[in-house]
Wavefront OBJ file of the C-alpha trace (Angstrom):
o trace
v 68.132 142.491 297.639
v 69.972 141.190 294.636
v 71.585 138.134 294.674
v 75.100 137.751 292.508
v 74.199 137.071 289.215
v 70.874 138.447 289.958
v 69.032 141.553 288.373
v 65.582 143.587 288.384
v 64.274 146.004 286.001
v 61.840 148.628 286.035
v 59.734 150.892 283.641
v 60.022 154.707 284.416
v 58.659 157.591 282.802
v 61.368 160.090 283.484
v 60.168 163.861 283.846
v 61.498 167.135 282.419
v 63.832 169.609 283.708
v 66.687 167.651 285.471
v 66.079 164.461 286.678
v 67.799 162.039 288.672
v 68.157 158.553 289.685
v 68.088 158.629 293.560
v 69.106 154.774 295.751
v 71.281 153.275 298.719
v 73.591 151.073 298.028
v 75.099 148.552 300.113
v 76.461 144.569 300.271
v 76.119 141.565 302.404
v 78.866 139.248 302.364
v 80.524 139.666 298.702
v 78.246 139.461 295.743
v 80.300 141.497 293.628
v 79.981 144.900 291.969
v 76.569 146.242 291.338
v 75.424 148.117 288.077
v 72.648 150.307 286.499
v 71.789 149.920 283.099
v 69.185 152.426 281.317
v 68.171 151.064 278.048
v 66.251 153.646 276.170
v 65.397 153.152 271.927
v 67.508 150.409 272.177
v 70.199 151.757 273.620
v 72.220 150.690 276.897
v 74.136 152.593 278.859
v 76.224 150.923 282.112
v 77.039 152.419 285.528
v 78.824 150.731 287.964
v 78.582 151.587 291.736
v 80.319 149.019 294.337
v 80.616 149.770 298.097
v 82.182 147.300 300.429
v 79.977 144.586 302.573
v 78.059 146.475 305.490
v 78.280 149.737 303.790
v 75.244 151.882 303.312
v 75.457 154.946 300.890
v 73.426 156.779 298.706
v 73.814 157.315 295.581
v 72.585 159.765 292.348
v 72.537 159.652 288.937
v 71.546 162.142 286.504
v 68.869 160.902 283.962
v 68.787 164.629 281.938
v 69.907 162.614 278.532
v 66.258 160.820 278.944
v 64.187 163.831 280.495
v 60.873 162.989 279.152
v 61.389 160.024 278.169
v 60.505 156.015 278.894
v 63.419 154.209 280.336
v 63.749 151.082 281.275
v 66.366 150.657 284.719
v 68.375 147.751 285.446
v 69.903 147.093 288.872
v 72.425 144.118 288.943
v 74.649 142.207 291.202
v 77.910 140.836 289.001
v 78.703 137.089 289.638
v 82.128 136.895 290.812
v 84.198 134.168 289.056
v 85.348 131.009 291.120
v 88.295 131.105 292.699
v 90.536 129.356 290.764
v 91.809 125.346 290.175
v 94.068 126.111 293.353
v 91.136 126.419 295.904
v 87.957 124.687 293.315
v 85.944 126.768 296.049
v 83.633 128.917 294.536
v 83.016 132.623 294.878
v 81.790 133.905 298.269
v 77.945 134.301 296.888
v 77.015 137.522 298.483
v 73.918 139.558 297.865
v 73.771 143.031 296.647
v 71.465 145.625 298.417
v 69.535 148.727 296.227
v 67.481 150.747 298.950
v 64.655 153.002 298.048
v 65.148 153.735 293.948
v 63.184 156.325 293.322
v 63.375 159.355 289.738
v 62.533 162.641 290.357
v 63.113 166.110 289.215
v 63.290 169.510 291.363
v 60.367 171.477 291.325
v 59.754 174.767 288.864
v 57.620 176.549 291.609
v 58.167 176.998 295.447
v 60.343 175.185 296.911
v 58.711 172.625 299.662
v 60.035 173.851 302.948
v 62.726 171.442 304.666
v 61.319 170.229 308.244
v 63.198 169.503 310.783
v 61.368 167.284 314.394
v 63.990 167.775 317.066
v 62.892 166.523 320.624
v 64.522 166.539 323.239
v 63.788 163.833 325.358
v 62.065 164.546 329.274
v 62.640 167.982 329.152
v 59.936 169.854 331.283
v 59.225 173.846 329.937
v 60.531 175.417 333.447
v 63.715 174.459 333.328
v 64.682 176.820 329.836
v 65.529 180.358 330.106
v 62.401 181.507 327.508
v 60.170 179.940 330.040
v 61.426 181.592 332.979
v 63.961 179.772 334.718
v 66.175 182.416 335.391
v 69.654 179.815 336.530
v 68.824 178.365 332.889
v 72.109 177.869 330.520
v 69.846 177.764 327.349
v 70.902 180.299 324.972
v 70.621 178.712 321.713
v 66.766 177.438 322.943
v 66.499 180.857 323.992
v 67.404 182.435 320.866
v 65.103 179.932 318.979
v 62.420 180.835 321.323
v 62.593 184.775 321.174
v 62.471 184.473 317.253
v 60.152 181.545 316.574
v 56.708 180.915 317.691
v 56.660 179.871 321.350
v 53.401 177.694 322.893
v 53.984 178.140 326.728
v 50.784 176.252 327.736
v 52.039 172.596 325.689
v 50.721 169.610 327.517
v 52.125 166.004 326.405
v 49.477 163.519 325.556
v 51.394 161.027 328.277
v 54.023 161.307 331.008
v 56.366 158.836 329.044
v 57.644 158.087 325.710
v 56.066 155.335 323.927
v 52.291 156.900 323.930
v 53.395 160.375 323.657
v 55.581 159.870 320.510
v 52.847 157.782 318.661
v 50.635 160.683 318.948
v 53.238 163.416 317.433
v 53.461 160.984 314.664
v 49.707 160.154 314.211
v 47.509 162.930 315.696
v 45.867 160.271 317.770
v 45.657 160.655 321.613
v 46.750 157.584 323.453
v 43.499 156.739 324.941
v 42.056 156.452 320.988
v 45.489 154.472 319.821
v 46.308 152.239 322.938
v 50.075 151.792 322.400
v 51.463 151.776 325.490
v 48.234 150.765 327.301
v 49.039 146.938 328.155
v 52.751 146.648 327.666
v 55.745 148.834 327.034
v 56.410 146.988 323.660
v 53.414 146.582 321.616
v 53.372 147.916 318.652
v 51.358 150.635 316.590
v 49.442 149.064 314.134
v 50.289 148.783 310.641
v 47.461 150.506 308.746
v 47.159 153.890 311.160
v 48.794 156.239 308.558
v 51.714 158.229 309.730
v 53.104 161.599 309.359
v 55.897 160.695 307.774
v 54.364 158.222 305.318
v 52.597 160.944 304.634
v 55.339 163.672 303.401
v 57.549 160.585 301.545
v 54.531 159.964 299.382
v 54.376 163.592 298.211
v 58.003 163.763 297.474
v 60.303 164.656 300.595
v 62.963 162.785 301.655
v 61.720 161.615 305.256
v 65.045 159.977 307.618
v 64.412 159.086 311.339
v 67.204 159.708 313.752
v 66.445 158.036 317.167
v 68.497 157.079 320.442
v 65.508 155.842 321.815
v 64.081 152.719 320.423
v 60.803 153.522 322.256
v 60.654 156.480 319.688
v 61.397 153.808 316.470
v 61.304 150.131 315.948
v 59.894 149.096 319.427
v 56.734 151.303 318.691
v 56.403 150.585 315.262
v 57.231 153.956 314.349
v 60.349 153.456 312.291
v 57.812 152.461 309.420
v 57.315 155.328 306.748
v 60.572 156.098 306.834
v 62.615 156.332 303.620
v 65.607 155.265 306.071
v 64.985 155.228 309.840
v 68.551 155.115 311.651
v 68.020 152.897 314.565
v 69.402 153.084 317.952
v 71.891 149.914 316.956
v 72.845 151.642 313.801
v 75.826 153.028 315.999
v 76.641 149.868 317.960
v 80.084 149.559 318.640
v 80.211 153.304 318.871
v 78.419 154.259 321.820
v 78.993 155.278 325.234
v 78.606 153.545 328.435
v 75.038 154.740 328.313
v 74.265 152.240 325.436
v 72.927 155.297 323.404
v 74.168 156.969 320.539
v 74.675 160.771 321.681
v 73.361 164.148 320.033
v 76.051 164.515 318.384
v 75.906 161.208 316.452
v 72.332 161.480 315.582
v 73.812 165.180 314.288
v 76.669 163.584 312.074
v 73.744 161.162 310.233
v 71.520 163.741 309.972
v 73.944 165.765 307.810
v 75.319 163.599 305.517
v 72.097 162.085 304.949
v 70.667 165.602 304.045
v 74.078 166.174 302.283
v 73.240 163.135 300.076
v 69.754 164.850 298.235
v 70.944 169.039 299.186
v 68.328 169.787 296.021
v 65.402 167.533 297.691
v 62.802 168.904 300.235
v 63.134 166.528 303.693
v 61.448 165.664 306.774
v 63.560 164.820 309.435
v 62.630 163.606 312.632
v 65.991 163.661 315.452
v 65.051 162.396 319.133
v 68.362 162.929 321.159
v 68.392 161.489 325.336
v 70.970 163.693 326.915
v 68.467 165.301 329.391
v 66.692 162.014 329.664
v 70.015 160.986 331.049
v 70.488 163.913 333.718
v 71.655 161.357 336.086
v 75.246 160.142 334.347
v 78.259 161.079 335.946
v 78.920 163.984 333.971
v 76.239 165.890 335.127
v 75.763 165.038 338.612
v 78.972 163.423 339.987
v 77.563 160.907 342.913
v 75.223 159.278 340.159
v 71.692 160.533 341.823
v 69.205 162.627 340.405
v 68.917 166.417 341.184
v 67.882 169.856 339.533
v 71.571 171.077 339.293
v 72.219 167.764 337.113
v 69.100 168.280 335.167
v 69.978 171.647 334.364
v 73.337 171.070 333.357
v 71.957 168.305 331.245
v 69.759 170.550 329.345
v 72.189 172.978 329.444
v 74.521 170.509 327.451
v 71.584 169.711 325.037
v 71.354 173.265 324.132
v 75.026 173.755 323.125
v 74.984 170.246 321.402
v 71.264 171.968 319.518
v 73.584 175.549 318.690
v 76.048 173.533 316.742
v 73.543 171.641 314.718
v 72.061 175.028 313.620
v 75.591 176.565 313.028
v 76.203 173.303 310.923
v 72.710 173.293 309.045
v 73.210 177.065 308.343
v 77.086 176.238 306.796
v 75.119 174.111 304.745
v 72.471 176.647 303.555
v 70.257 174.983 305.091
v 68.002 177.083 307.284
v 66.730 179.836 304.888
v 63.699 177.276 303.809
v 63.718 175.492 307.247
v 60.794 175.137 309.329
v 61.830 173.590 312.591
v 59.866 171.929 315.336
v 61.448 172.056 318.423
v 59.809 169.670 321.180
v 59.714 166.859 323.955
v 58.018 163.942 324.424
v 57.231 164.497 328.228
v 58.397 166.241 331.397
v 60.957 164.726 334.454
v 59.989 165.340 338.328
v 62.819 166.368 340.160
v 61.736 165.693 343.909
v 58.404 167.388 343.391
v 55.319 165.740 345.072
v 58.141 163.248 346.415
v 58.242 161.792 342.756
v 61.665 161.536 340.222
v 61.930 160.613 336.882
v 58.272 160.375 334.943
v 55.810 157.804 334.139
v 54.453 158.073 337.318
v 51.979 161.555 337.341
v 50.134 163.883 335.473
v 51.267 166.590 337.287
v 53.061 169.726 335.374
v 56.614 168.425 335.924
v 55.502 165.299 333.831
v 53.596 166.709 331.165
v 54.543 170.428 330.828
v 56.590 170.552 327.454
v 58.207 173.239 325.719
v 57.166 174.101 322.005
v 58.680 175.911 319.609
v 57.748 176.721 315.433
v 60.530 178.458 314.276
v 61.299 179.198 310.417
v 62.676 182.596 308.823
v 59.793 182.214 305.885
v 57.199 180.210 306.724
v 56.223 181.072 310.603
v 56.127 184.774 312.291
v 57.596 185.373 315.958
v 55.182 185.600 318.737
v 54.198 184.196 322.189
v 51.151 182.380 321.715
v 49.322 181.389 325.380
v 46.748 178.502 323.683
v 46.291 175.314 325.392
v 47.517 172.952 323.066
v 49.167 169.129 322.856
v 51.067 166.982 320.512
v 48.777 165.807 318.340
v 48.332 169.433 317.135
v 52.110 169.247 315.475
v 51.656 166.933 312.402
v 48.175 168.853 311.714
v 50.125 172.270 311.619
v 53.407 170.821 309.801
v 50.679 168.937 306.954
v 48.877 172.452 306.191
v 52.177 174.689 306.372
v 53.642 172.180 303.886
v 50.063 172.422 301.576
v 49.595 168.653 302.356
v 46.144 166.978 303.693
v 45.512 165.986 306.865
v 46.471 162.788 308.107
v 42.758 160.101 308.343
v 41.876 160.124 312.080
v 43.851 162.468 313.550
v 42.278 163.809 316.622
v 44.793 167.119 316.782
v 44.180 170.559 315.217
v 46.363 172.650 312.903
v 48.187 175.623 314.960
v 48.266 177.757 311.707
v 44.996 179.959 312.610
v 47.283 180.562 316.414
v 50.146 181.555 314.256
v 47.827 184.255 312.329
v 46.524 185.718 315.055
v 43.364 183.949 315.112
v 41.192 181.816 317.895
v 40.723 178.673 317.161
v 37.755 177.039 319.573
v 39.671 173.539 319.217
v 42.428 175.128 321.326
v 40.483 175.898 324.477
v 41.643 172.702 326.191
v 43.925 169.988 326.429
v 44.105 166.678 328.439
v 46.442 164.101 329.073
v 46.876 160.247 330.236
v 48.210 157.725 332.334
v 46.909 155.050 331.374
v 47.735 152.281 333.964
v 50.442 150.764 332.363
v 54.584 151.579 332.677
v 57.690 150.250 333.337
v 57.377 150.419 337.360
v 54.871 148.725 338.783
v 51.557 150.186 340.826
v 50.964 153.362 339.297
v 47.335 153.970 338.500
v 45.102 155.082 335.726
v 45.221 158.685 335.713
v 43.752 161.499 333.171
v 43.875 165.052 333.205
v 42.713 168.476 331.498
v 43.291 172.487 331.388
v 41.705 174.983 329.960
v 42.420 178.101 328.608
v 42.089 180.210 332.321
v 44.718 177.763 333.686
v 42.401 175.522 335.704
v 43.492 171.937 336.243
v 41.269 168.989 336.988
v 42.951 165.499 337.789
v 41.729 162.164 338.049
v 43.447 159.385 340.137
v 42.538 156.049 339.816
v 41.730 154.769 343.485
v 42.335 158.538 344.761
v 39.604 160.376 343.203
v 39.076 163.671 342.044
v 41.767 166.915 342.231
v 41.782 170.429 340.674
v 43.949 173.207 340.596
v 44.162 176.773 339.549
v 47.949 177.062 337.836
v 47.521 180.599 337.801
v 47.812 181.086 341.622
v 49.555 177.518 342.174
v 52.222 177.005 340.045
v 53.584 173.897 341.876
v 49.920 172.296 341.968
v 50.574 172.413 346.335
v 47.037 173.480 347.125
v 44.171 171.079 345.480
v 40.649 172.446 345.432
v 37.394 170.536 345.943
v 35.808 169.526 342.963
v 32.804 170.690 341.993
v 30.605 170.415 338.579
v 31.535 172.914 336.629
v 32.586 173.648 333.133
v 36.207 172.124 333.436
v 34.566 168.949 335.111
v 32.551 168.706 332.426
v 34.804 169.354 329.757
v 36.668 166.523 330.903
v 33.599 163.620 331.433
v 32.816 165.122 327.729
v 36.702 164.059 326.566
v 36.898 160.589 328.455
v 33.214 159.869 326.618
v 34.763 160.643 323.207
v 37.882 158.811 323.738
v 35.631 155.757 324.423
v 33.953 155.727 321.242
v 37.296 156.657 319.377
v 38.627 153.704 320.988
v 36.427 151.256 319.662
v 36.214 152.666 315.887
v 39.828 152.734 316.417
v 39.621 148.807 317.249
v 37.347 147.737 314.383
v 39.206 149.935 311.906
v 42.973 148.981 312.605
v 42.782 146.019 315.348
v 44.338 146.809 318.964
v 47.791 147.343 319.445
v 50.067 144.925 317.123
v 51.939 141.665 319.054
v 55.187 142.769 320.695
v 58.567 142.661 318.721
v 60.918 140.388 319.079
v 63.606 142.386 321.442
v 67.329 141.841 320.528
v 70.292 142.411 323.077
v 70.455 145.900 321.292
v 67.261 146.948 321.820
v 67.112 144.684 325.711
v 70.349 146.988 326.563
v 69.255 150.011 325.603
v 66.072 149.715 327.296
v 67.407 148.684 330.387
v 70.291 151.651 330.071
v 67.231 154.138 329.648
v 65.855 152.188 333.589
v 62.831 150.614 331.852
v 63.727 147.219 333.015
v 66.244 146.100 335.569
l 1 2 3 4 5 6 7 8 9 10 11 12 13 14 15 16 17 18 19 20 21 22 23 24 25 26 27 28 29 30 31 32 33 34 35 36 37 38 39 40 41 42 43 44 45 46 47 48 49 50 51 52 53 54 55 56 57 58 59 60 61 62 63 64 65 66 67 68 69 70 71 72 73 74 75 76 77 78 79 80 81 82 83 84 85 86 87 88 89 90 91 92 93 94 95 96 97 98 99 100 101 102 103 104 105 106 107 108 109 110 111 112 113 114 115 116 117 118 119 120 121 122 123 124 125 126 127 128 129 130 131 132 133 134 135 136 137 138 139 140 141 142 143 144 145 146 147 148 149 150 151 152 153 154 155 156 157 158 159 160 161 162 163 164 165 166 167 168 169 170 171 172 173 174 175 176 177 178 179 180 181 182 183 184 185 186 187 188 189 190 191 192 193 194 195 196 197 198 199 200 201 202 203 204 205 206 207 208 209 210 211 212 213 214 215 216 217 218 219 220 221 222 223 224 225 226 227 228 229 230 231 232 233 234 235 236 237 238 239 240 241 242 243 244 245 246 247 248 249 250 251 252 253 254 255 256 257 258 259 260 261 262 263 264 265 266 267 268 269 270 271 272 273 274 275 276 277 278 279 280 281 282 283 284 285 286 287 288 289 290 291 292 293 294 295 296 297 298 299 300 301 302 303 304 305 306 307 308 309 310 311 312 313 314 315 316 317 318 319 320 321 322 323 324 325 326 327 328 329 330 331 332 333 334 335 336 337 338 339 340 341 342 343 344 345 346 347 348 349 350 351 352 353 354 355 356 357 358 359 360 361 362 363 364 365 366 367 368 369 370 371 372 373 374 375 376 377 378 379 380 381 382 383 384 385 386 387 388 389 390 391 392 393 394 395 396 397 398 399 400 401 402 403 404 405 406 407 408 409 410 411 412 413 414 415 416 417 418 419 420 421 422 423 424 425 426 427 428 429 430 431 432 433 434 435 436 437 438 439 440 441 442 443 444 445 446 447 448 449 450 451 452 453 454 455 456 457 458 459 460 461 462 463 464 465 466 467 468 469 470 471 472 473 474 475 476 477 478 479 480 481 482 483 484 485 486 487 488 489 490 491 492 493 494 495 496 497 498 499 500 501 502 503 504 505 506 507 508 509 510 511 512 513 514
């Protein structure tokens, strides 16, 4: 922030080829107009940008005259003169706003592939046509599905947001990180490095586009971001749902990757239309049903078709790898549960997965047991990039080559203790590569299941110590230990936020609290 009157400088060493001069620009109150000045050999040359108060835009300016070159940049904020003998008030003494400067120059070699990280909140796998659900209205899903790289065994690390979405962006399973563990608003802490911190530093544009605030700010996860759109960012232009829609998140999205069309970008979109299967529009008495789920979903996939129409008008998708995903599942009336948060059965952790890119990933079904915090893993080595310190996931590159990978053989999930309704207990999970399904219940004991021959998990088996048993015990022990080197490297989970009416309405809209 620069106040009127105000100014910063910095030393660059511009690059060759054709470089630019990349920054937001924006106002609080009335500062005046703000300016760039590059002084090079003595030399000054003025720009002058000025957008009105509350306005956030980004701007670019070519630095070619100076390629290879040191510069020295000037961003200003112009004192406004008083107002006159008739007033002898002085100028309202705004302060100018320059977000994220940053000089670079488009690569000579490769491009970097453009990702996109769409989830779709609380959608389970069997309700989408590619996965079998034969009344399914999901033909753009569908059509991603049949010519991307589909994962039909993808378990979520959780069976709600907050944990689950902390591991996409970390690696990390929620017993090892914690958020979520105590409270639904602590916060990840500061020093666990990120995914997205992770692709900014090497040069793509990174922009967060969230309706949930579980998936941003209230986890701690809108950090990293080069801008992180916010669930308020639309207040005032929201439904009666207190979220911004698909569609908005879509609008962003664009213009934001419309701002920088020559820079590589990581985009992450989280949208809550199927989260949401309950609103009038989808099931007309308010109450919560498979019809309204699937027309839900079946409304997220035309709202996903015309993002993909609009990303390809933009020539966009040639150099696109995109992840398509959800945080957890939603029980419809199964095992006398709805909603999720509540069970680690299929309907709360059975995700659908999809890689899908016309250059970097081949088609094929691909039957691994595997879990979010395999994404960022695969995403950092299709993208040439290291992976991220600590992160418990493995890359799915060796599954899309045709190859075995042994860390694929199973995959567990948790519930630990804590969520939004009261009384649900500790709970953990794991399956293996043959389908079979051991649960533990907190108070309940000990459940397994062959999916293979029981689908709907109806017909629990005694438990008895086998490999699966064992695999499990083996997990928990290593999550123990990961737990407390996660504690003495980073500190448990950060104090909670302060919640403002934004983010306290838009929780309780999503039926986190009353």
């Amino acid at each position: 922030m620069v106040a009127a009157g105000a100014r910063v400088t910095f030393v660059v060493d511009v690059p060759e080829g054709d470089p630019v001069l990349r920054w937001y620009d924006g106002a609080i109150g009335d500062p005046g107009p703000r300016t760039i000045t590059v002084t090079a050999d003595g030399s000054h040359t003025e720009f002058r940008e000025s957008q009105p108060a509350g306005s956030w835009k980004g701007q670019m300016l070519s630095l070619e005259p100076w390629a290879g070159t040191r510069i020295t940049i000037e961003l200003a904020t112009m004192a406004l003169p008083d107002r006159g003998p008739a007033t002898q008030e002085p100028a309202d003494r705004g302060v100018g706003v320059f977000g994220s400067p940053e000089v670079s120059s488009p690569p000579t070699s490769q491009p970097a592939p453009d990702i996109l990280v769409y989830l779709v909140d609380a959608l389970r796998a069997d309700r989408i046509g590619a996965w079998g659900h034969g009344a399914a209205r999901t033909p753009n899903l569908d059509r991603l599905a049949r010519d991307g790289a589909t994962f039909s065994r993808v378990i979520s690390p959780s069976c709600w947001t907050k944990p689950a979405v902390v591991t996409l962006m970390t690696g990390i399973h929620p017993t090892t990180h914690g958020v979520g563990t105590n409270s639904g608003l602590d916060l990840l802490p500061a020093g666990v490095p990120v995914l997205q911190h992770r692709f900014a530093t090497a040069g793509w544009r990174t922009g967060s586009f969230t309706a949930n605030p579980l998936a941003s700010n209230l986890s701690n996860l809108d950090r990293g971001f080069d801008a992180a759109y916010l669930p308020r960012f639309w207040e005032g232009n929201i439904g009666a749902f207190l979220h911004p829609t698909a569609g908005q998140l879509h609008d962003s999205l664009l213009d934001w990757i419309a701002e920088a069309p020559d820079r590589p970008f990581f985009a992450y979109v989280h949208t809550l239309e199927v989260h949401q299967n309950a609103m009038p529009s989808n099931a007309g008495d308010g109450t919560q049903n498979p019809q309204a789920y699937d027309r839900a979903v079946s409304h997220a996939d035309t709202l996903l078709g015309s993002l993909l129409e609009q990303l390809e008008d933009q020539g966009r998708l040639d150099n696109l790898v995109i992840v398509f995903v959800s945080d957890h599942g939603e029980s419809l009336g199964e095992h006398g549960i709805l909603g999720h948060g509540q069970s680690l059965y299929q309907t709360e952790i059975h995700i659908p997965l999809i890689l899908w890119s016309p250059t970097h990933i081949p088609a094929g079904r691909h039957d691994a047991p595997v879990g979010l915090a395999d994404i960022g893993p695969t995403l950092l080595e299709l993208s040439g990039l290291a992976p991220l310190a600590g992160a418990q996931g493995s890359s799915l590159v060796p599954e899309l080559r045709g190859k075995v990978n042994a860390m694929h053989q199973v995959v567990a999930s948790s519930h630990q203790g804590f969520t939004f309704f009261p009384g649900i207990p500790e709970q953990h999970s794991l399956i293996d590569s043959g389908g079979r399904k051991i649960m533990q219940i907190q108070g309940l004991g000990e459940f397994s299941f062959d999916l293979g021959r029981d689908a709907g998990e109806q017909a629990p088996t005694p438990v008895v110590e086998d490999d699966v048993r064992a695999e499990l015990e083996a997990w928990l022990a290593g999550q123990r230990a990961s737990r407390k080197q996660f504690e003495l490297e980073y500190g448990t989970a950060a104090p909670e936020p302060v919640i403002d009416a934004a983010d306290l309405e838009s929780l309780r809209s999503l039926g986190y609290i009353p």
